[in-house]
C-alpha positions in Angstrom: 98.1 122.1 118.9 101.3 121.4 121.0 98.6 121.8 124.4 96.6 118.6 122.6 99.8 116.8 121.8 101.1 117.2 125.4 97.7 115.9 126.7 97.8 113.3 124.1 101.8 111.9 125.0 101.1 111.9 129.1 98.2 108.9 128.4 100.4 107.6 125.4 104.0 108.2 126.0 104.8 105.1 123.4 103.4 107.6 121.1 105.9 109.9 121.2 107.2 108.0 118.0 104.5 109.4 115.9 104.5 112.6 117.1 105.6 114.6 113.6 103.2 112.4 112.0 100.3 113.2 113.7 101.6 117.2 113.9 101.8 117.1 109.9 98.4 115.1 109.6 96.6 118.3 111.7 98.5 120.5 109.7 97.4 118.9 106.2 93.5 119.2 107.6 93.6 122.6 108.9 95.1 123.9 105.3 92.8 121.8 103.6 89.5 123.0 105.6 90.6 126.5 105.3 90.4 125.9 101.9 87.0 125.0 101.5 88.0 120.6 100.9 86.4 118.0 102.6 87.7 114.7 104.0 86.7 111.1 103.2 87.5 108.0 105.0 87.8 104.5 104.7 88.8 101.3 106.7 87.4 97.7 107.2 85.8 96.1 110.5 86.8 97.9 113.5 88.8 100.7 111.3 85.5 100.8 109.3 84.0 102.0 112.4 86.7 104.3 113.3 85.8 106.1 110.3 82.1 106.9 111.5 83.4 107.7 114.6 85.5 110.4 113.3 82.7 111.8 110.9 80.8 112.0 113.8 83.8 114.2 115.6 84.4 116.4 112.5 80.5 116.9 111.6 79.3 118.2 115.1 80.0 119.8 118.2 82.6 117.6 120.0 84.5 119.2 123.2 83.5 122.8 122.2 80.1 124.5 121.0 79.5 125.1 117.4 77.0 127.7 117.2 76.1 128.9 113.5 77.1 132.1 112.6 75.3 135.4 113.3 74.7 135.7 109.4 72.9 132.9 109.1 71.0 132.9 111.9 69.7 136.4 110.9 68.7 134.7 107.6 67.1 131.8 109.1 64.9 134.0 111.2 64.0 136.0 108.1 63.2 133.1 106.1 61.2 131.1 108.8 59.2 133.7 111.2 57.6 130.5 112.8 60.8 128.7 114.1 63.9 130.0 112.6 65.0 130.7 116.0 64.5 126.6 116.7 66.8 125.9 113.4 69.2 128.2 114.6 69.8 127.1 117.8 69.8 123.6 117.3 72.4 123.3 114.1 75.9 123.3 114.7 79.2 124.2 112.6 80.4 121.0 110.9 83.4 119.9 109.0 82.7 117.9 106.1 83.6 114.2 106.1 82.2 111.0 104.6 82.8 107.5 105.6 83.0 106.0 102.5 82.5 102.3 104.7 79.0 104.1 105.5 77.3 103.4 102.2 76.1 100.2 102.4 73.6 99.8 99.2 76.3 101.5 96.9 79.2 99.3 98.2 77.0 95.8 98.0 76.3 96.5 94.4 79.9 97.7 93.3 81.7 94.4 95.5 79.1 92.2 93.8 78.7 93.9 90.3 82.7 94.8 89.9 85.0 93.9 92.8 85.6 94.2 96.5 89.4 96.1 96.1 88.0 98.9 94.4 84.5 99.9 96.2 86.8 102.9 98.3 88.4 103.7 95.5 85.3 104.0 93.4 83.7 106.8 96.3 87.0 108.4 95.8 87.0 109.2 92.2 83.1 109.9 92.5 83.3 112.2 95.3 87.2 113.7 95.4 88.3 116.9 94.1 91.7 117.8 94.1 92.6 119.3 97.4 90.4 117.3 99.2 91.8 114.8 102.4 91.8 111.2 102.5 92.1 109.1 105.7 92.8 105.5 104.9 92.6 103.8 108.1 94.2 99.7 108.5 96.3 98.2 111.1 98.2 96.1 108.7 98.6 98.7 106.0 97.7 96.2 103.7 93.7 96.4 102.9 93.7 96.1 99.2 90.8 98.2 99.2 92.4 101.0 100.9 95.5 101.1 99.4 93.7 101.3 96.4 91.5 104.0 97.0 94.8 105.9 98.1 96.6 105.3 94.7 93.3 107.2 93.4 93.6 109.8 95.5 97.1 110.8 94.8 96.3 109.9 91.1 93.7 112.9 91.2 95.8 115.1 93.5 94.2 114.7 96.8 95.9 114.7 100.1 96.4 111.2 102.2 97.0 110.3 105.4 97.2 107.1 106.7 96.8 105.8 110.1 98.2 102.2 110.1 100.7 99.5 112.6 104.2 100.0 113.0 105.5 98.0 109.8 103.5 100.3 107.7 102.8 97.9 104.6 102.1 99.1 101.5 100.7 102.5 103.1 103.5 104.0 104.3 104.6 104.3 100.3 101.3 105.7 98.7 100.7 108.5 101.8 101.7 111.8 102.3 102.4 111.1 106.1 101.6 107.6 107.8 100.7 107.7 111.1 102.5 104.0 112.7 101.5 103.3 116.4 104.2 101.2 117.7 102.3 98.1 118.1 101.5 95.2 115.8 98.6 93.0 116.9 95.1 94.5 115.6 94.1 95.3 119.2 96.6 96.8 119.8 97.1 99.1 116.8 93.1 100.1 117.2 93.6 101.1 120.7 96.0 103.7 119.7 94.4 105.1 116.6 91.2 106.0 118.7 93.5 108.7 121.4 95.4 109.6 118.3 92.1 110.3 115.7 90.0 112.4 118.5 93.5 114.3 119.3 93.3 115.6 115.5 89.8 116.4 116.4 90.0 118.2 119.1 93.3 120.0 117.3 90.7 120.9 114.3 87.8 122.1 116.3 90.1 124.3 118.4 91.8 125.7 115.4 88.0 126.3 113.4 85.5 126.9 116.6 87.4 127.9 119.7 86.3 131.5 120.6 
């Protein structure tokens, strides 16, 4: 971790301000995945896409090769004679995460059948289990929809992490650490949560992949 974080604060010295933040938001997601949890994230807009972004990071191979294991590659084989071997060699190691923002047909429905503040919140108490991460991801710290789905999450005993502007908003109240970049315009704020995001990456894949 402290190799990443070095890398991290050369690019992004004004980080430095965040550094325990980010340090206890790796440390939350490695004890949570060595538990067996998943993580699910939400954000609007840009942040909204931020949240693919990371599943995409988490789910696959990202600076290091995930091969599957040799147990399961044995079984594979077994199973499937004719391409087992193809299966094997073409899956990687993943750590679960949803993007809640990702669900199009279920959100549409639940913003026009119930209400747009509670369509994150909804995925979370549909899809959480206790022990489980949340990442609620907006520059403002503000979005009623993620603040809302956070207030779930602690209500049903899963972790949160937010990653937010420097003021904090309402986040920095409801999370168990918030992540504040120094800056305040949207740009701004979005610019640094992207170094910052595939830093805790790169921290988890070392910590779950690195032989």
């Amino acid at each position: 971790m402290e190799q990443e974080m070095e890398r991290l604060l050369r690019k992004y010295p004004d980080l430095e301000v965040c550094r325990n933040d980010i340090e206890q938001a790796a440390h939350f997601l490695i004890k949570g995945y060595k538990s067996g949890k998943k993580t699910l994230l939400c954000g609007n807009g840009g942040s909204a896409s931020d949240c693919d972004h990371i599943v995409g990071e988490l789910m696959k191979g990202f600076t290091l090769k995930r091969p599957v294991d040799s147990l399961f590659e044995k079984e594979l084989k077994e199973a499937f004679p004719e391409n087992g071997e193809f299966l094997a060699q073409n899956l990687q190691q993943g750590l679960p995460a949803i993007s809640l923002a990702s669900h199009s047909a279920l959100s549409t429905a639940f913003i026009n059948d119930v209400t747009p503040e509670m369509v994150f919140a909804q995925q979370v108490y549909g899809y959480g289990e206790a022990g489980d991460m949340v990442i609620g991801i907006s520059t403002s710290g503000n979005s009623a929809n993620v603040v809302n789905a956070l207030k779930v999450s602690k209500a049903m005993g899963l972790r949160t992490i937010g990653l937010t502007g420097e003021s904090g908003g309402e986040m920095k109240e409801i999370c168990d650490v918030t992540i504040r970049v120094p800056w305040t315009e949207t740009l701004d704020v979005q610019e640094r949560h992207l170094p910052i995001y595939h830093s805790l990456c790169i921290i988890l894949e070392k910590e779950f992949f690195n032989e």
